[in-house]
N, C-alpha and C positions, 0 to 999 in steps of 0.2 A: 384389892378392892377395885371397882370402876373408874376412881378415880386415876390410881394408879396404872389398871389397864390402858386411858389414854393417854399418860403421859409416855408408854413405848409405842404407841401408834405413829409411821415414820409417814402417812401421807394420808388425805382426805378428799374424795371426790365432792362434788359442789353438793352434788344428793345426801353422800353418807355426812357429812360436817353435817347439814342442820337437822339430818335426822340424831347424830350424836349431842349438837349443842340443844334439840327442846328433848332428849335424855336426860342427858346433866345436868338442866333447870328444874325438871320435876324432882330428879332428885335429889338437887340441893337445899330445897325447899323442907325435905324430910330427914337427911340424915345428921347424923349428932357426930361432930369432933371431936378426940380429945386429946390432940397431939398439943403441947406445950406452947411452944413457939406460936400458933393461928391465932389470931386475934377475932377471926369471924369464922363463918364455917364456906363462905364462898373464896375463900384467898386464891386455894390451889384453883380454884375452877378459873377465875380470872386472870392468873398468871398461866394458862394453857390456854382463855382463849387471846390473852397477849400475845400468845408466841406464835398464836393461829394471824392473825394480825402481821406481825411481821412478816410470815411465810408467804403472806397477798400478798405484800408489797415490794419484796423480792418478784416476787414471778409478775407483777406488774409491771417492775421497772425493766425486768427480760423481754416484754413483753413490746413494750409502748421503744424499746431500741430497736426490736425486729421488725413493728412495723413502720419506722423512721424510714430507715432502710430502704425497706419496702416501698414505702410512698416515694423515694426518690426514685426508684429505678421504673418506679411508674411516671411518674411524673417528667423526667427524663425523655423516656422514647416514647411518652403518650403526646409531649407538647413537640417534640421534632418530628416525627410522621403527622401530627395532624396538620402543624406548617406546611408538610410538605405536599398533603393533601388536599390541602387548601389552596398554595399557588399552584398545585397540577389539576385542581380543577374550574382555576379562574383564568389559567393557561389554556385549558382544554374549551372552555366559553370563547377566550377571546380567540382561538382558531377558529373554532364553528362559527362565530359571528363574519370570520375574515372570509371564510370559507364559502360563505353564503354572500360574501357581498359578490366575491370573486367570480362565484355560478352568477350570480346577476349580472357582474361586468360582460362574462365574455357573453352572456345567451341576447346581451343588448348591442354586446359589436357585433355577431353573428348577424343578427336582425340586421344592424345598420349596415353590415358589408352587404349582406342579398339585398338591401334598399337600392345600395349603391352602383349595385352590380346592373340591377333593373336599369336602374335613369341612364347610364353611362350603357348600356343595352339598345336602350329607348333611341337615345342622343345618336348612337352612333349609327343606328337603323334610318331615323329623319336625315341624318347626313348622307346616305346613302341613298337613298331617297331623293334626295334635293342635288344628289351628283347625276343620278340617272334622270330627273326632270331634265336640268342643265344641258344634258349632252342632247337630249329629245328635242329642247327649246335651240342649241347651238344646230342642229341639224335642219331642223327646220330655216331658221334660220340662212344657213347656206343654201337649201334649196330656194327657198323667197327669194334673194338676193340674186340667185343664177337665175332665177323665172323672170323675175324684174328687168334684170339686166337684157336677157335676149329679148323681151319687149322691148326695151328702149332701145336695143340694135336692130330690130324689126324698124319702129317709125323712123332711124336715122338712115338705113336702108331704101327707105319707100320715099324719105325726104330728097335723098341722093338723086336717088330715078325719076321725082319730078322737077327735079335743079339740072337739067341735061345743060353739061358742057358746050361752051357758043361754038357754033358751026355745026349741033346736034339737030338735026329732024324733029320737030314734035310728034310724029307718028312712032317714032323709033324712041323717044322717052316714056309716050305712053305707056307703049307695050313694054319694057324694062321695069314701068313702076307698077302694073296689072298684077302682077304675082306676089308682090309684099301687100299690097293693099289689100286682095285678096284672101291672103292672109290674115292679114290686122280684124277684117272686117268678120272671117269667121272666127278668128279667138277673141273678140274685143266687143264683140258686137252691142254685151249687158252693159257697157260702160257708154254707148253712144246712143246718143236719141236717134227719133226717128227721122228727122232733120238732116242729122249728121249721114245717118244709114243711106236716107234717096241721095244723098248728094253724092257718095261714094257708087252706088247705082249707076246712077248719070253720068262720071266721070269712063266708067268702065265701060258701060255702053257704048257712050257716043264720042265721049271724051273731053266733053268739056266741063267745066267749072274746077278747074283746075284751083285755081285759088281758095275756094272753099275747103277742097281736101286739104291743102294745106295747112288751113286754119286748125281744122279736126286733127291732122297729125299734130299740130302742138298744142293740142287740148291735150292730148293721149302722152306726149312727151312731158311736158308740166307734170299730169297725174302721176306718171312712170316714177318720175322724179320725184314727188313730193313724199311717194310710195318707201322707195329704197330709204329716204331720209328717212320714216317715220322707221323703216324695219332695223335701221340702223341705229338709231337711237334707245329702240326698245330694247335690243341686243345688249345695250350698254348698261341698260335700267340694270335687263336680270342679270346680268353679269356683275353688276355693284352688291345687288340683293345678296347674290349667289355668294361669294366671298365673304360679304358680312356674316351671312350665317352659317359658312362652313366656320369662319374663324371663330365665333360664338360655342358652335358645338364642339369646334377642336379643343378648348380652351374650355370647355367643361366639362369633356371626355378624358383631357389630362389632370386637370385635377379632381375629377370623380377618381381615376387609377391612383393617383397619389392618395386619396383618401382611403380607397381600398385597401392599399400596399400597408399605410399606416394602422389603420385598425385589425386588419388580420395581423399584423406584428404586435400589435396592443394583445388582442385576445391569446398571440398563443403565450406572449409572456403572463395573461392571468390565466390562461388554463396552469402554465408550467407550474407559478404558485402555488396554486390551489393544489395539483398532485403534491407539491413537497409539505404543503400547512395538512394534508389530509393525513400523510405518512409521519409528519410530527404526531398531529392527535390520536394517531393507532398509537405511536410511541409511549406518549402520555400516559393513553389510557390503561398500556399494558403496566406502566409502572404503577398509577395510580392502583390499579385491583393490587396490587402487589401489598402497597402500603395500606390500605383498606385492611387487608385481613391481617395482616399486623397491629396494626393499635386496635381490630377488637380483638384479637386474642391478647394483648396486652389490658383493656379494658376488662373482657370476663377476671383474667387474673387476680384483677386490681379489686374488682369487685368483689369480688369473693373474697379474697384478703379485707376488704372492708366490715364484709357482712362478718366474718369470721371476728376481726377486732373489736367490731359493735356486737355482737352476742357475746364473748367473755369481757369485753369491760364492764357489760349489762349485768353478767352473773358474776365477776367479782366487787361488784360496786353493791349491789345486792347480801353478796356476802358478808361483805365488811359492815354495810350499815348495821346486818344483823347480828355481828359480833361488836360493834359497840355501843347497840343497844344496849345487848346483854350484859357488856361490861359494865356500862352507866348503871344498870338494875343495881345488879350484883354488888356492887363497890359502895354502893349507896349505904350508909348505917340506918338512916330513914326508911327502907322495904317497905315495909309493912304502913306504914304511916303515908307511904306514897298511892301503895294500894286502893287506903281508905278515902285519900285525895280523889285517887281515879273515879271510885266509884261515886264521889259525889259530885264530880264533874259530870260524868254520862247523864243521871239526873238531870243536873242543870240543863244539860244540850238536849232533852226530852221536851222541858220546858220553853226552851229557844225553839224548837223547833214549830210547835202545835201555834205560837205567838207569828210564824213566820209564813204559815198555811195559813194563817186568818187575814193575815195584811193582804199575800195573795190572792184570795177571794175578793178584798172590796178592791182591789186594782183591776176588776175584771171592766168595770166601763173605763172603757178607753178614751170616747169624745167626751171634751170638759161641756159640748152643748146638751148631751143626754146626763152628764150627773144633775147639771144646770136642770134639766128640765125635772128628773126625780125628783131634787129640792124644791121647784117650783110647785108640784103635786104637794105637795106637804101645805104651802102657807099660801098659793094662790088659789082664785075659783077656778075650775074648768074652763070657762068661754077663755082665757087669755091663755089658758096652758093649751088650747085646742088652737088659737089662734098661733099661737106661735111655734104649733105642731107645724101646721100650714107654712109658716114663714122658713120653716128648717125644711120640708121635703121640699120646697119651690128652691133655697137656696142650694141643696145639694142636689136637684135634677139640674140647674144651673152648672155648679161646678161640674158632673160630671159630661154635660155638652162639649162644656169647656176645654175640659180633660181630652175628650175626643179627637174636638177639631186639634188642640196642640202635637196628639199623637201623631195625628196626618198630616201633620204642618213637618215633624221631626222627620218621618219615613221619608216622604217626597222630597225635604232637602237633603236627607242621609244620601237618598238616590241620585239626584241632581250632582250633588261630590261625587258619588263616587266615579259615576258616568265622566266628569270632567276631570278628576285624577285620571282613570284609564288611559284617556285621550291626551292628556297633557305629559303622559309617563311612556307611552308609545312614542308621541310627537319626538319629546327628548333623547329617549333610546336610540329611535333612528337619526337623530342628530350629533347623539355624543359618536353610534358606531361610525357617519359619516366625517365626525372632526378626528376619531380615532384613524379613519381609514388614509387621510390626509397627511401624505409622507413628502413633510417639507426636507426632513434630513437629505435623501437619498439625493435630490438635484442640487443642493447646498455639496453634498460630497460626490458628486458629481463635476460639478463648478469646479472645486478643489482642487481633483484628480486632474484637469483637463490644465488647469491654470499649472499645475506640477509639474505634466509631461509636457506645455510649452516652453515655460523655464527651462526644463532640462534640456529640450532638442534644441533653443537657442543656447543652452551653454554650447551643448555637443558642436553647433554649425561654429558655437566662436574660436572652440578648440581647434577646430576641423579646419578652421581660417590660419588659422597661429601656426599651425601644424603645416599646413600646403604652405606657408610665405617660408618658414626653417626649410620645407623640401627644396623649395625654388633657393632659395639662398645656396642651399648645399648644391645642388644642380649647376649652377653658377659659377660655384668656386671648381667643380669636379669638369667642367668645359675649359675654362681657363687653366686649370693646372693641364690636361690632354693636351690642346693647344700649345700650351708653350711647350711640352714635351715633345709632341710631334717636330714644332719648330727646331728644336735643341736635335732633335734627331736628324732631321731632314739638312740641317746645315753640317753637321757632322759625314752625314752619309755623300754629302757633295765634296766634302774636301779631299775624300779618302776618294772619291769616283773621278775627282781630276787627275789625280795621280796615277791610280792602278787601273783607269780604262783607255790610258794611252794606246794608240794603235802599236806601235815599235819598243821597244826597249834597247839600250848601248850592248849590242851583241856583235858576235865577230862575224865577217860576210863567210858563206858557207861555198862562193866560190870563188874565190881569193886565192890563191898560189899557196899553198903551205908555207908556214913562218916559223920563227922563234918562240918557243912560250912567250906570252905576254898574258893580260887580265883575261881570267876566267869573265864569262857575261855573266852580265848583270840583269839577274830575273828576278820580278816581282816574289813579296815575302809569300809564302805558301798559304799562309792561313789568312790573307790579305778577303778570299772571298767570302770564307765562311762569316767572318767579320761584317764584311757588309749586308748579305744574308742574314746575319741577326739583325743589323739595326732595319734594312728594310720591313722585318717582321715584325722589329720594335714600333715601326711608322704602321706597319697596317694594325699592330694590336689594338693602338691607340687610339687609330682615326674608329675601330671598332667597338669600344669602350665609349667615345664620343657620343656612336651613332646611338646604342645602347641606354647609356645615360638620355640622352634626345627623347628616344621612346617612351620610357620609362615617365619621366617629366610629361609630357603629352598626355599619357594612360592617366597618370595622378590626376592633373589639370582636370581631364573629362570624368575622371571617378569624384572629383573633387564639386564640378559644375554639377553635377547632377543628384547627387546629395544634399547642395545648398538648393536645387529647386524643389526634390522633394520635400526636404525639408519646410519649405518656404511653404508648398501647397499644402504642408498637413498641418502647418499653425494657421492656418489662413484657416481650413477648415475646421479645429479646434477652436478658435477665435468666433466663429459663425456660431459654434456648437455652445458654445460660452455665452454668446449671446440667446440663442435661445432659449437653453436653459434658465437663463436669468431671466426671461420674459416667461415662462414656465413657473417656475419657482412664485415669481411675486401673483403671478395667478394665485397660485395654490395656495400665498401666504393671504391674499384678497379675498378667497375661498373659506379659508379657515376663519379669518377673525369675523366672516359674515355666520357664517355656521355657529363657532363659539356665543356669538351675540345673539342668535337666535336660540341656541340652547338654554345660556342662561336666563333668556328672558323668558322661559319653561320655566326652568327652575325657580325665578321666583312669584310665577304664577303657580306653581304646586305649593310653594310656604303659603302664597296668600289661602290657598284651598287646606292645605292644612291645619293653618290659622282657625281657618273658619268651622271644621271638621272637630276642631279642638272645643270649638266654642258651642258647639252643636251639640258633642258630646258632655257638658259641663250642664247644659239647659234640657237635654231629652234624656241621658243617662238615666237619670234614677223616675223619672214620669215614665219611660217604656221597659225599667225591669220590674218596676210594681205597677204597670196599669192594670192588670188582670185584678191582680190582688183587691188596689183600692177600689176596683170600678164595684169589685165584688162586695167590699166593706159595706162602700155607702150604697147601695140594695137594699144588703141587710139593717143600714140602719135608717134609711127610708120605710124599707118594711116594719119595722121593729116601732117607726113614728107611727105608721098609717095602724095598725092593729093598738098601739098602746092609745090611740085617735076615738077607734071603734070601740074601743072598752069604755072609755068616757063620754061617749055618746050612749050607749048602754047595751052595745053588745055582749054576748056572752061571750066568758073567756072559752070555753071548749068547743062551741060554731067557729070563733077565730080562730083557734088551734087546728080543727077539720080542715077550714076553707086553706 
């Protein structure tokens, strides 16, 4: 039979099952049992689709472990690459923000070193300038002074020749002062009246008025004189001048160079930067596309594993409901009596429904002041229902002005925000990247470093101290032990040199008469010399060894002095560099907490616009996403007053309908 056909069916597609299970409804409904044991005729059919039932729920619980699984190995390398995507690209922000400040720093010391270059250009041109005046005014100068001078040796000349020596001739003084006067009077002449001029005339002529000339030569002496004083003094003016403002432009020509020196060493350390922060951000970036195409092909996976999980939980959730539908039918002893339930329900929902369209109808007037006015039509006259048409289009052409200016009032402040967010969010931006760019650490560990390598070089100079006082000590003992060795030798060497450098020795005379044997002579011992010969050598090893050690001690001493001054100069300059830094550092710490104060006091000017933005959108939100709407409402029921106006006046309805 069919029944039994599906009880050896070993698997069912989603399609074939409920093409098979509304089979096996139709014909359960018709066929007749008459096996012993059934109590109904649907038994078997609901114990097959029980077992259909179980087989879901098997391949569901397979189902919802493999996408366990699944979801963690997504979830896994979806939330670690995107971490990682995430600081390589807040990494890669805050390089390009460094990066751009760093283009700003150096293109601003660039500017400032050619500014600098110019002025200390300028400076040192005007100095040059003011050297070559100098030498022009100093030239001058000596020339005045030598023109001066042979003036004044001129009148004291001319003074001489008319002071002639007692027992002189006045005819022989004359003629000796003729030739200086003569002179005076052609180089001098602009300086003498005409007074002065016939007098000197007169004298030359005839020769007399001797005393007058005189006078006029110590007009001309006085002038002479008062001349070189004034050239002499002036001399002194630009010469005070001159110094002051060489020393003014030397003294801003050197530290314009030191300015220079500084900033070009500032820029190339941010240029240097800048190339390593750029070659970071290629780094980055090349990881980042790395990890990028990673979590979305990790993503498409996931996805798709989702959609795939959502369409079969979809079709066996579906399936199952509609296997225990069938079971609830099936199982039921009531069938047939539930049927006839069903069918008087549909009925009923016939009737619910036509009851549910007629409510909907009279819900159609929406303003309580138009049903208001309908009822009014009913139990009031016209003139007050017309009147109070009047009072409803006056109060809704009101409200909708209303409505208007509020919309203009919402835009213009929406705009007003946003304009002052922009500015207030820029402001801060360039304040947080400037309190970011503010690197207190680096001269704090700079201080540090400097403070370390002084420590150590005073450890090193105390070692170095400790170390040369043991060498001198050992020097000392290494003099004294020579010394008294030389001593010990040199007294030895003398006891044995009184003895064995006697001139004679007890020998027999060698012209004496021949004799009887008697004593062989008596000669020094053989090796008497080589004996002394050592210790002499012993005495020069040691006065050698003496001079050695001497040296040696000397060499120490000055390797020793000249370590402790280096030494001494490079904490001295460490110590400077320490201070600096410190006067560096608290700038920058002065810098920073001005910056941060100004930041935050952004930041809570952007809450208060927030605030307010907040508050903007609570009162304009819903008036500017239905102004259209309402404006268009109340039109139509301004319209809708004005034509139900004109019918009660006595127009006709179908001209009102036209117009």
């Amino acid at each position: 039979s069919l029944l039994h056909l599906a009880f050896k069916l070993p698997t069912f597609s989603t399609l074939t099952m409920k093409a098979s299970l509304f089979l096996l409804l139709a014909q359960a409904t018709g066929l007749t049992f008459h096996t012993e044991d059934a109590t109904r005729p649907t038994t078997k059919v609901v114990k097959l689709l029980q077992g259909m039932q179980e087989q879901l729920e098997s391949e569901a619980k397979a189902d919802e472990e493999t996408y366990d699984k699944f979801k963690c190995w997504c979830h896994d390398n979806t939330v670690a690459k995107e971490k990682a995507v995430k600081e390589a690209k807040l990494a890669t922000t805050e390089l390009q923000d460094r990066v751009e400040i760093l283009l700003s720093k150096s293109q601003r010391l660039k500017a400032e070193v050619e500014k600098t270059e110019d002025e200390v250009a300028k400076n040192q041109a005007a100095l040059d300038t003011a050297t070559a005046l100098r030498e022009q005014q100093n030239k001058e100068y000596v020339d005045d002074l030598e023109r001066l001078d042979a003036n004044l040796q001129g009148v004291n000349t001319a003074q001489t020749a008319l002071s002639p020596a007692e027992g002189t001739a006045f005819l022989q003084s004359r003629e000796g002062a003729a030739k200086p006067l003569q002179t005076i009077l052609a180089k001098h002449s602009q300086k003498m009246s005409a007074e002065d001029k016939d007098t000197f005339e007169a004298f030359l002529q005839r020769g007399d008025g001797v005393d007058g000339v005189m006078g006029v030569l110590t007009g001309l002496k006085d002038d002479f004189s008062a001349e070189i004083t004034k050239v002499k003094e002036d001399e002194a003016t630009s010469v005070k001048q001159f110094e002051a403002l060489a020393a003014a432009k030397t003294e801003e020509i050197k530290a314009g160079t030191k300015q220079i020196e500084t900033k070009k060493e500032e820029k190339a350390n941010a240029d240097e930067e800048r190339a390593i922060k750029k070659q970071e951000i290629k780094d980055t970036q090349g990881a980042l596309g790395t990890d990028l195409s990673f979590v979305e092909e990790v993503k498409k996976q996931c996805a798709d594993m989702d959609a795939q999980w959502d369409e079969r939980q979809k079709t066996r959730a579906e399936e199952t409901e509609a296997i225990s539908k069938a079971v609830e039918i099936l199982d039921a002893d009531e069938a047939h009596e539930n049927f006839a339930k069903t069918f008087s329900f549909l009925q009923e929902s016939k009737e619910s429904s036509r009851v549910s369209k007629a409510a909907a109808a009279l819900a159609k007037a929406k303003d309580p002041r138009v049903l208001s006015l309908a009822m009014q039509m009913k139990i009031d006259k016209f003139t007050n229902v017309k009147k109070a048409m009047d009072d409803m289009v006056f109060a809704l052409k009101k409200e909708q002005a209303d409505e208007v200016k509020q919309k203009d009032f919402c835009v213009e402040e929406f705009r007003k925000n946003q304009l002052q967010t922009e500015d207030k969010t820029r402001t801060k931006e360039a304040l947080l990247a400037k309190e970011q760019a503010i690197d207190i650490a680096k001269p704090k560990s700079d201080i540090e470093t400097l403070q370390g390598e002084i420590a150590d070089m005073k450890k090193q100079l105390q070692l170095a101290g400790q170390n040369r006082e043991k060498e001198n000590a050992e020097f000392q003992k290494v003099i004294e032990e020579q010394r008294q060795t030389q001593s010990l030798l040199k007294e030895a060497l003398t006891v044995l040199g009184k003895f064995y450098n006697k001139g004679a020795f007890l020998q027999g005379s060698q012209h004496a008469p021949e004799a009887p044997g008697g004593f062989k002579d008596y000669k020094a011992n053989g090796k008497s010399f080589g004996v002394m010969s050592m210790l002499q050598q012993l005495v020069e090893d040691a006065k050698a060894m003496e001079a050695e050690a001497v040296r040696a001690e000397n060499s120490a001493q000055t390797a020793y002095e000249a370590f402790a001054k280096d030494t001494t100069e490079s904490v001295t300059k460490k110590e400077s560099s320490i201070s600096n830094k410190k006067a560096y550092k608290a700038k920058l710490e002065k810098t920073l907490v001005q910056t941060r104060e100004s930041r935050e006091g952004q930041e809570n000017e952007l809450e208060t616009l927030a605030t307010k933005l907040a508050d903007l959108h609570e009162s304009c939100d819903f008036l500017m996403k239905n102004f259209d709407a309402r404006q268009t409402a109340r039109e139509e029921e301004m319209d809708s007053v004005t034509k139900a106006k004109a019918v009660l006046s006595g127009a006709n309805f179908a001209e009102i309908q036209l117009d």
